[in-house]
C-alpha positions in Angstrom: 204.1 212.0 247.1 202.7 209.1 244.5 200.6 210.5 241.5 197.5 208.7 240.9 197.5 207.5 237.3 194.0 206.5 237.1 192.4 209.6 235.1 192.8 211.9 232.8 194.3 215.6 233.4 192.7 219.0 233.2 194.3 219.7 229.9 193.5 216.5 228.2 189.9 216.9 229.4 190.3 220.2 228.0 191.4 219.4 224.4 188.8 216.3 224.5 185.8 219.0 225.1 187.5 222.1 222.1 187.7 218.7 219.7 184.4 217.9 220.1 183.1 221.2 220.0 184.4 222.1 216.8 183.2 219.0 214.8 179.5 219.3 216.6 180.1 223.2 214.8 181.3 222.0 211.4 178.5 219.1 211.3 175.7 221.6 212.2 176.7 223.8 209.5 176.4 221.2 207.1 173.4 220.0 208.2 172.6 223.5 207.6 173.1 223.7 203.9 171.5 220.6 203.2 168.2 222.1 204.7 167.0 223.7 201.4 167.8 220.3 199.6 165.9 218.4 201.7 162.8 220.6 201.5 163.1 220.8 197.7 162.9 216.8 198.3 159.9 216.7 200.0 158.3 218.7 198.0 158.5 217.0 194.8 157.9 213.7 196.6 154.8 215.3 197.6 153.6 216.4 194.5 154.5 213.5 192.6 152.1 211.1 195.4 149.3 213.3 194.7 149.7 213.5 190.5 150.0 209.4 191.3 147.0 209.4 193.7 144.8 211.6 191.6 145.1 209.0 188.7 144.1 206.0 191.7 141.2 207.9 192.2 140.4 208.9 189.1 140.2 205.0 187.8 138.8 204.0 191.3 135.5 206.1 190.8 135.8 206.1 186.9 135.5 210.4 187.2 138.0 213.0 186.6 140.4 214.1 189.5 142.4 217.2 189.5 145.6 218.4 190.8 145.6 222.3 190.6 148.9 224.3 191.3 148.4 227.8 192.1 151.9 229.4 190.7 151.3 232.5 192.2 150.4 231.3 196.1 152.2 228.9 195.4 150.0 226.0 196.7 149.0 222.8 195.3 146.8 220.1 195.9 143.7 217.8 194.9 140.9 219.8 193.6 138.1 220.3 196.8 140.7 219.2 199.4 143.3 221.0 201.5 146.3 222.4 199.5 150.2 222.2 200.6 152.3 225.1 200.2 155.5 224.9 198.3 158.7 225.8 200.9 160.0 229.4 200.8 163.3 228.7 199.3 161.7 226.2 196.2 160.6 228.3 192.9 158.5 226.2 191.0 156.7 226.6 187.4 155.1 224.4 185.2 156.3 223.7 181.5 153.3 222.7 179.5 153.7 220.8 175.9 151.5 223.7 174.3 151.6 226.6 175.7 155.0 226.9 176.9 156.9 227.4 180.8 154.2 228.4 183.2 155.4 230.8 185.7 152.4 232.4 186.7 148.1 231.6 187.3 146.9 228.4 188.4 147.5 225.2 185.9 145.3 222.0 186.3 146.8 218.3 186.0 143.8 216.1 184.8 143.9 212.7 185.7 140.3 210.9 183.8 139.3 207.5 184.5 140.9 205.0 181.5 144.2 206.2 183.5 145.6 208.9 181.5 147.1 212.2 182.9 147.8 215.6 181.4 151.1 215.8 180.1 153.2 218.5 181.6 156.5 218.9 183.3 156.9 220.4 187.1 160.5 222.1 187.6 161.0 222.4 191.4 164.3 224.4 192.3 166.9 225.4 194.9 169.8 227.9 194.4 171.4 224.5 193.6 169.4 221.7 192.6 166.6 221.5 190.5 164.1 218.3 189.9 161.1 218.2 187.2 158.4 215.3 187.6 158.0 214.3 184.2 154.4 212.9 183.4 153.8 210.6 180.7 149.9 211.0 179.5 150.0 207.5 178.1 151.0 204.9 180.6 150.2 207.8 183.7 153.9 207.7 184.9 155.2 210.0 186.9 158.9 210.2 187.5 161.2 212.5 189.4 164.4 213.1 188.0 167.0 215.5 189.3 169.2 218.0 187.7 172.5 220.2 188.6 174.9 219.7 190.8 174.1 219.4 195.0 177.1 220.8 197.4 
């Protein structure tokens, strides 16, 4: 009797498929954990475009534009327009240059027409990883700059 030699046994087929299996389960649980991170992402990318956009507009039609966030439904978004929701698992608050951190109410970002924004700082945060957009009221930069340590 001659053995074909032109595939693969059942128990190399078998180890092939556990192999695969297990790193398709160890990839999805990373995926997983990096979930949160990537909401807390798009979030402050978000928010940041529309500080940035207000101040377009605001110049554009030589009016005032505001950006309200609503700390306690935690919503945001352009005065009159639709607002976004922050994600579940994101706290946010607001630390203000005179009054303090913001945790609670609704606080307005004025953008006016020479180009000038309110100063203020957004912290956005995860269990961990936290960002703050950082607005300068002079030049009407808005940067978003990341703090702690992602796993």
């Amino acid at each position: 009797m001659k053995l074909n030699e032109n595939g693969f046994t059942l128990l190399e087929l078998v180890i092939v498929m556990t192999l695969m299996v297990l790193f398709l389960g160890l990839s999805g649980v990373h995926f997983a954990n990096r979930l949160p991170s990537a909401k807390l992402d798009g979030a402050a990318r978000e928010l940041s475009g529309l500080i940035r956009m207000a101040r377009i507009e605001a110049m554009s039609v030589r009016g005032e534009r505001r950006v309200t966030i609503d700390l306690n439904r935690r919503t945001y978004g352009l005065k009159g327009a639709a607002r976004r929701a922050v994600p579940e698992d994101v706290a946010i608050s607001v630390v203000d240059p005179v009054r303090g951190a913001v945790y609670g109410g609704e606080y307005d970002i004025i953008a006016d027409a020479s180009g000038t924004v309110g100063s203020c700082e957004i912290v956005l945060g995860t269990k961990k990883k936290t960002l703050r957009i950082e607005i300068d009221p002079v030049i009407g930069s808005v940067v978003v700059k990341g703090y702690g340590k992602e796993n």
